[in-house]
Structures are given as structure tokens and as C-alpha cells.
C-alpha positions as CSV (number, residue, x, y, z in Angstrom):
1,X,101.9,141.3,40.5
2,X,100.8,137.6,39.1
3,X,97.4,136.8,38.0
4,X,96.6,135.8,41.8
5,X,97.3,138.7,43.3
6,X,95.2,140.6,41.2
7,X,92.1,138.6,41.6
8,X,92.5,138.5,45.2
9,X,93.0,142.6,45.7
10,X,89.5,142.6,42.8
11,X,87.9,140.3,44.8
12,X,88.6,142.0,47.9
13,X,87.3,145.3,46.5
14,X,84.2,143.9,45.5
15,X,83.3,142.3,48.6
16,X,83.6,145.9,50.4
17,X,81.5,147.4,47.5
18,X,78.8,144.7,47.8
19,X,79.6,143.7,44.2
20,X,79.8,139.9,42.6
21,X,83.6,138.8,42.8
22,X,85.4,138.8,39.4
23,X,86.0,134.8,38.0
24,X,89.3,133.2,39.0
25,X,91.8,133.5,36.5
26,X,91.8,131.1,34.0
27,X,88.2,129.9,33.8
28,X,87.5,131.6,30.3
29,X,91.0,129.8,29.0
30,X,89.7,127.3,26.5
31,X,86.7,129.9,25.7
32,X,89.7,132.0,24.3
33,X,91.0,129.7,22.5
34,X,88.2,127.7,20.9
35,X,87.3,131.7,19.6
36,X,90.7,131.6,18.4
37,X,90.1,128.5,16.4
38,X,86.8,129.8,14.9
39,X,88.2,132.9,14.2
40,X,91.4,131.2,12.3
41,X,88.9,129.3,10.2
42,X,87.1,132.0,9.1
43,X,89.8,134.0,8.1
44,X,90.6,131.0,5.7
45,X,87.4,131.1,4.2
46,X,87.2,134.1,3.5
47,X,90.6,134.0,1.7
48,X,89.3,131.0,-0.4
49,X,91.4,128.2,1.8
50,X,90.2,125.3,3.0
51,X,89.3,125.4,6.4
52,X,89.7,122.6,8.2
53,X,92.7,120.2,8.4
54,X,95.1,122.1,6.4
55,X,97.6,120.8,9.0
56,X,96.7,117.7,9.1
57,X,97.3,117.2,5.2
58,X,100.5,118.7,4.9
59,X,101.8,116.9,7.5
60,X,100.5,113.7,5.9
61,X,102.2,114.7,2.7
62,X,105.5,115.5,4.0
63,X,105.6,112.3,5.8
64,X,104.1,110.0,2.7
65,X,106.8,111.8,0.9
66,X,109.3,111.1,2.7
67,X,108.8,107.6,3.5
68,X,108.1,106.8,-0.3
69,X,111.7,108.2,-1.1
70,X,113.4,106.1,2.0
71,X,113.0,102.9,0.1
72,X,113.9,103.9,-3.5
73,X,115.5,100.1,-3.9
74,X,112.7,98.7,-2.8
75,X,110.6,96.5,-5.3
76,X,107.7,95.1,-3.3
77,X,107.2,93.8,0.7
78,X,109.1,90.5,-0.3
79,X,112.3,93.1,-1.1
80,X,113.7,90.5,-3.8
């Protein structure tokens, strides 16, 4: 049984019991993950990392590094 399914049989039970149906699946989706996020960051405080753009910069530094070492003949933007 998908996701579908099961909110149509809840739905279907709540109508009979005079309840509110349940929210479609997916709604609370980015709620999730933006709690995800928070929680992530937090965690890296508390260990004493930095918390924001940790990807970011290493990325950055692995691809300065690596375009500094393509060139290692190189001696200026004239290339003479």
C-alpha cells in the first residue's frame, strides 16, 4: 500500500467518524527537512564546528586547489 492509498482509506475513516481528514501526503515535506537542516547545524555547534557553509568551503578549496595545480607552467595571463 503507497502513500495514497493510505490517505484515502484515513480519510475515509474520518469522514464516517465525523473527524477532520488527515493532510495529504507530502504537505509537511520541506517542514522535515528544513528541521533537518536546523537540527544538522546545531549538532555542529555543539561539537565546536562551524555551522554554516562547511560545504560550500571545502568545495571551494578542492576546486581552487586543483585549478592552481593545472597550470604549474604557467607564469602570468600573457603565458610567455
Amino acid at each position: 500500500m503507497d502513500a495514497i492509498q493510505q490517505h484515502m482509506i484515513d480519510s475515509c475513516r474520518a469522514a464516517q467518524r465525523g473527524e477532520a481528514p488527515p493532510p495529504p501526503p507530502g504537505r509537511h515535506d520541506w517542514g522535515v527537512v528544513r528541521e533537518a537542516r536546523d537540527r544538522r547545524r546545531f549538532d555542529a555547534v555543539i561539537a565546536g564546528r562551524p555551522a554554516r557553509r562547511r560545504r560550500r568551503t571545502a568545495l571551494r578549496a578542492l576546486f581552487t586547489r586543483r585549478h592552481r595545480t593545472a597550470r604549474p607552467g604557467a607564469s602570468g595571463p600573457s603565458g610567455a
